[in-house]
N, C-alpha and C positions, 0 to 999 in steps of 0.2 A: 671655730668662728672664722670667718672671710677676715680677708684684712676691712679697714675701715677708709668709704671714698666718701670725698668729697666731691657733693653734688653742685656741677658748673654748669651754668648755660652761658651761651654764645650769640653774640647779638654779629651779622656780618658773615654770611659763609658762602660770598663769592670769592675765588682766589684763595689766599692763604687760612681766611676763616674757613674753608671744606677742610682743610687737612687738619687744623687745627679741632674740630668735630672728629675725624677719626684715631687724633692725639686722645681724647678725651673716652670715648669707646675703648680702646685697645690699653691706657695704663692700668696700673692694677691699683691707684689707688686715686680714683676719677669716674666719677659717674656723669651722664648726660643730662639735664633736668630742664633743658629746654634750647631751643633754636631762637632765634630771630633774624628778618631780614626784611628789608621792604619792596623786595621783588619775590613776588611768591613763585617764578619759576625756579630762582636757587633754591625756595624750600624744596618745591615737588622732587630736585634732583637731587636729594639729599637720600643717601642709602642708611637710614636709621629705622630703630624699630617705630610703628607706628602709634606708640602709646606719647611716646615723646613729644610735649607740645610744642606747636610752632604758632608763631608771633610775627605779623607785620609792624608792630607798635612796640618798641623798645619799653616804654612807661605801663602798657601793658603787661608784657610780661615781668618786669621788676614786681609789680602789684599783686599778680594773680598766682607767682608759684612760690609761693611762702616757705618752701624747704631747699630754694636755691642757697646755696652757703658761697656763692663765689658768680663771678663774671670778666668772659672774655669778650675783650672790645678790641673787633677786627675789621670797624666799619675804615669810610676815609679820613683823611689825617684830621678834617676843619672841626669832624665828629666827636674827636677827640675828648677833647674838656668836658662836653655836654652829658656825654654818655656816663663818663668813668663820673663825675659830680652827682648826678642822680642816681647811683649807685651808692657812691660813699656815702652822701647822705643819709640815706637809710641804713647804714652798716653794714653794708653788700661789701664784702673787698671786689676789687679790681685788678684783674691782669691787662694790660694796653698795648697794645700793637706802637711798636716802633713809627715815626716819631710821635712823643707824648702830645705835642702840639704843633700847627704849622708855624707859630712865630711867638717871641719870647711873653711878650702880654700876655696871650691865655695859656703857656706852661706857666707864667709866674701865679697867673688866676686858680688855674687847676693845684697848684702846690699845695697856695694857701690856703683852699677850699677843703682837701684833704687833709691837711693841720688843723681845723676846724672839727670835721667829722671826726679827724681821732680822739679830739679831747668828749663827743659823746660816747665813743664806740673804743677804749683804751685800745685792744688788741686789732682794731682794723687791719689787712693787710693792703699793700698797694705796689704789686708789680708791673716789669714792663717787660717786653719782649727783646731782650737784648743778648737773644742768643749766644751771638759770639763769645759771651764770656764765658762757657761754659768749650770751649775749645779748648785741647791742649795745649799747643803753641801759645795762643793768647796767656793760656792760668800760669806757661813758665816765665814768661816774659814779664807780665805784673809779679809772680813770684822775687823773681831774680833784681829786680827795682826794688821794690818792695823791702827786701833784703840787705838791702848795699853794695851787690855784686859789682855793680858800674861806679860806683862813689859818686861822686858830685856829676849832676847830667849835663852834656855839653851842647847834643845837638841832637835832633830827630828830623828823618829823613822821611817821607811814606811818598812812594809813588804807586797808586791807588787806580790805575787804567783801564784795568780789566771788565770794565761792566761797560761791554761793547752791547748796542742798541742797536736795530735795524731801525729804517725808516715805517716800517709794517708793524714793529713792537707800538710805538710812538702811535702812529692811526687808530690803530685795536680798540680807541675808546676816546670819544671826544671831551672827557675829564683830564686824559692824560696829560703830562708834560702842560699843564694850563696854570695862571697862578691861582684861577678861581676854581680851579679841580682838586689842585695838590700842593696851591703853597712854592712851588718851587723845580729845579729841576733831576740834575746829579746829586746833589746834595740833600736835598729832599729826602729824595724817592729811593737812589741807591747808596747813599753814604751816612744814613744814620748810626749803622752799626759801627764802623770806621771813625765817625767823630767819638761816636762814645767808648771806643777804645783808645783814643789819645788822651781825653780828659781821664780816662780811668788810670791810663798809665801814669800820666806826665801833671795832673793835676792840669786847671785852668790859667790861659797866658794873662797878660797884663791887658796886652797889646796885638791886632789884628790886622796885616795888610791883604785885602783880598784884589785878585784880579781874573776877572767874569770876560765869560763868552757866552751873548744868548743866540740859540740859534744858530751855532758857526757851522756844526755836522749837519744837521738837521733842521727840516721847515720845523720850528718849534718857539713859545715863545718864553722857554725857560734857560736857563743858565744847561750846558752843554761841555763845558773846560773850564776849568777852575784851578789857578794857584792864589796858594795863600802862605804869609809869612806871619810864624806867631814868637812874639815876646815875651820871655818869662820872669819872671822877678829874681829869679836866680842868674840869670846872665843868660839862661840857654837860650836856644831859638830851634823852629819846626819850622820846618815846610811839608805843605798835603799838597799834592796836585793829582787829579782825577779826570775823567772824561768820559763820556760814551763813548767818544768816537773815534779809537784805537783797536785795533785788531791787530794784534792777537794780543798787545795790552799786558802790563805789567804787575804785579803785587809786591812789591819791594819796602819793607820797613829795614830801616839804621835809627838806630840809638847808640850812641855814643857819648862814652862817659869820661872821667878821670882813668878805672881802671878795664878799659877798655870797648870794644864796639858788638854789638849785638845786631847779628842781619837775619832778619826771615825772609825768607827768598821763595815764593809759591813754586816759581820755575824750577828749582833746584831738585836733580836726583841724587847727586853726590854730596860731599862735606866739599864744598868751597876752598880753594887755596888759599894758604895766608897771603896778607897785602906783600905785593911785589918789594914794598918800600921795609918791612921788616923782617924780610924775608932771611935773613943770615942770621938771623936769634932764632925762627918759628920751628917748631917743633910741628913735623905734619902727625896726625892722627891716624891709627892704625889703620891698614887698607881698605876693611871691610865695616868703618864707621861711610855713616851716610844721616846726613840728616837737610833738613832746610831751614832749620834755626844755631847761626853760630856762636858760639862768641869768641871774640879774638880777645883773651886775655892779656894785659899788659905785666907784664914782671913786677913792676911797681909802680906809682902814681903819674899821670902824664904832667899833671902841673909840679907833681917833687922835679921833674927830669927837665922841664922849663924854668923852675925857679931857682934849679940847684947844678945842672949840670955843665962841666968847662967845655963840653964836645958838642960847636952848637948846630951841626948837623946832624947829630945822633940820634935817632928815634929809640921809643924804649920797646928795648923786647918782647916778642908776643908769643901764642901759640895758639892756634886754632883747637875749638873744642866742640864738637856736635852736641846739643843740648839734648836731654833724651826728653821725650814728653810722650802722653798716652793718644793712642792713636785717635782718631774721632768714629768715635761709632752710628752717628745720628747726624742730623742738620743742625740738633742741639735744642729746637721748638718745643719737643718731649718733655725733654728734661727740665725747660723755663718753667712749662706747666704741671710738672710731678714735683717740682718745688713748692712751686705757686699752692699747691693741696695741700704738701705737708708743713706748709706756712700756716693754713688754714685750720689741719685737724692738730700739729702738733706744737703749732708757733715756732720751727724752724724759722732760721733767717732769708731771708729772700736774696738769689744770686744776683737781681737788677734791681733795685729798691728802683718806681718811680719817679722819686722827686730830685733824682740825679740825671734824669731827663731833659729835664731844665738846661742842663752843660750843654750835651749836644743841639739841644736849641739855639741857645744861646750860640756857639762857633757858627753853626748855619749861617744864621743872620747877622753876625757879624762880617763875616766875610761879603756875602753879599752888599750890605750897607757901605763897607768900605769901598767896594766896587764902585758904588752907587757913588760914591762922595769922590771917588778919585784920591782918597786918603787913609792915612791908620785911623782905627778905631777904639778908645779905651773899651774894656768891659769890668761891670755890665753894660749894654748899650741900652741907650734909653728906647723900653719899649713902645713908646704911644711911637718914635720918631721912626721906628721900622713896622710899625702897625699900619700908621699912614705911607709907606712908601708901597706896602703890598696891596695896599687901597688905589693907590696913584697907578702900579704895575697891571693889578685886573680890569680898570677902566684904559688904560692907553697901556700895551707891552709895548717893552724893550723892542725895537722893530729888532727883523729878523737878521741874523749875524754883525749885530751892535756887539763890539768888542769894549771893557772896560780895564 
């Protein structure tokens, strides 16, 4: 006997919805059961066999293929809640395209709507597309936290630049970069994976300062450069700063602990030197290590060596360590969805649960609102008060290169 797939349709297969269709063809434990989309020339362009049905009507095909066991939802972001809800309602799981929702209201809407569905349907599943986590750099970094390697967290660093935008990416579609197309801008569009890597690592802050550029690189009338300051209950604090409109743009995460700092560095082909300033303790790592994730081990605790030591210019010993991790074989979308099935035929765990969607929402518009207010923002932020300010933002935008 074949192995056993799990039959998905797909509502959305313009853009990442097409590949996400030949995700679904090609694993071996995933069959096709049906298209959706409401431009029928994405269907015609679709290289599937022709038995496969295809749907203008979402509500349609939920209704008519009765041996669907699952659903990817790879429409646009506002589509979101509406989709994945009339799915789970009927005990359809859902897989959902990154982000869950364009603003906290309808992720908290969509959460609770799926806490509902599961109490008729116990096994429902409900994923999201948050690839990244299935990278290896990322699985040693939450490992290595996760663990205790760092001890108490002190700071986090991400400088996040690299998703350089032409002005011609921006044109390509008059939804784009709009708040009534997409909710948003850098943040939006290219930093959901990245927020939902901070909350995964570092749990959610207290406390949010955000400071917005709409429009600065480009005629656009969304957020374009983004710093933001986050407060944690533990004493730490983060900084994310990102932008389109850097070239050639940075990837830079620090986390830095009691015992010691952990750097992933995109750029890097070598193992990184130890800090200039510890350098008469560091042990260099043998010639022919090479990584892009370090970690500079301390000897012993950086607060033992502040709250104890008589040498008060003495830093404490380190040694640079290349972190080994498995290389990445895929973009990782595959594998979200060969989970996504064996969640469904085998009740596997799911690598992105859904309703922790919500987090990266939630940082979004925070940071934005804070922009908007000129101020920190506790969270949760209250959603009606950034629901209407996206209401406020799609009737009058941000004029163009309004700095916040």
């Amino acid at each position: 006997m074949g192995q056993e797939k799990a039959r998905l349709g797909i509502v959305g297969v313009g853009g990442m919805g097409s590949k996400h269709v030949s995700h679904i063809l090609d694993l071996p434990n995933t069959e096709l059961a049906a298209v959706c989309d409401s431009n029928p020339a994405r269907l015609q362009a679709l290289d599937i066999p022709p038995a496969i049905p295809q749907f203008q009507e979402y509500e349609r095909m939920l209704a008519e293929v009765p041996a669907m066991q699952g659903v990817i939802i790879a429409t646009p972001h506002y589509d979101h809640p509406d989709m994945s809800l009339a799915a789970l309602d009927r005990g359809i799981p859902v897989l959902v395209e990154k982000p869950i929702a364009a603003h906290v209201r309808e992720a908290q809407r969509l959460v609770a709507g799926y806490q509902r569905a599961k109490e008729k349907h116990q096994h429902l599943v409900f994923s999201a597309m948050f690839m990244q986590r299935t990278w290896g750099h990322w699985q040693a970094i939450k490992s290595m936290i996760d663990g205790g390697a760092l001890g108490k967290l002190m700071r986090c660093t991400w400088i996040i630049t690299d998703w350089f935008r032409a002005q011609s990416y921006y044109d390509s579609g008059d939804w784009r970069a709009t708040w009534a197309g997409e909710g948003g801008g850098v943040l939006m569009n290219q930093c959901p994976h990245n927020l939902d890597l901070l909350q995964w690592f570092l749990g959610m802050p207290q406390r949010v300062r955000g400071f917005v550029s709409f429009g600065k690189h480009h005629q656009i009338e969304v957020e374009d450069e983004v710093t933001a300051y986050l407060e944690y209950d533990n004493g730490m604090v983060a900084h994310f700063i990102t932008t389109t409109g850097e070239s050639p743009g940075t990837n830079r995460l620090e986390i830095v602990g009691e015992h010691g700092k952990l750097v992933y560095d995109a750029s890097l082909s070598a193992l990184a030197e130890p800090d200039p300033v510890s350098a008469d303790a560091a042990q260099k790592p043998s010639a022919d290590a090479s990584s892009n994730l370090v970690f500079y081990r301390n000897a012993w605790s950086s607060i033992k060596q502040i709250r104890e030591s008589q040498a008060g210019f003495d830093k404490v010993p380190c040694h640079a360590e290349a972190v080994a991790y498995p290389p990445r074989g895929s973009h990782g979308h595959e594998l979200i969805i060969a989970n996504f099935a064996d969640a469904i035929l085998t009740g596997a765990e799911v690598i992105a649960p859904a309703p922790e969607g919500l987090n990266s929402v939630m940082l979004n518009n925070a940071i934005i609102l804070s922009a908007h207010k000129r101020q920190a923002v506790s969270l949760p932020i209250d959603a009606d008060e950034y629901a209407d300010l996206i209401a406020q933002y799609i009737a009058n935008p941000p004029s163009a290169r309004a700095r916040r």
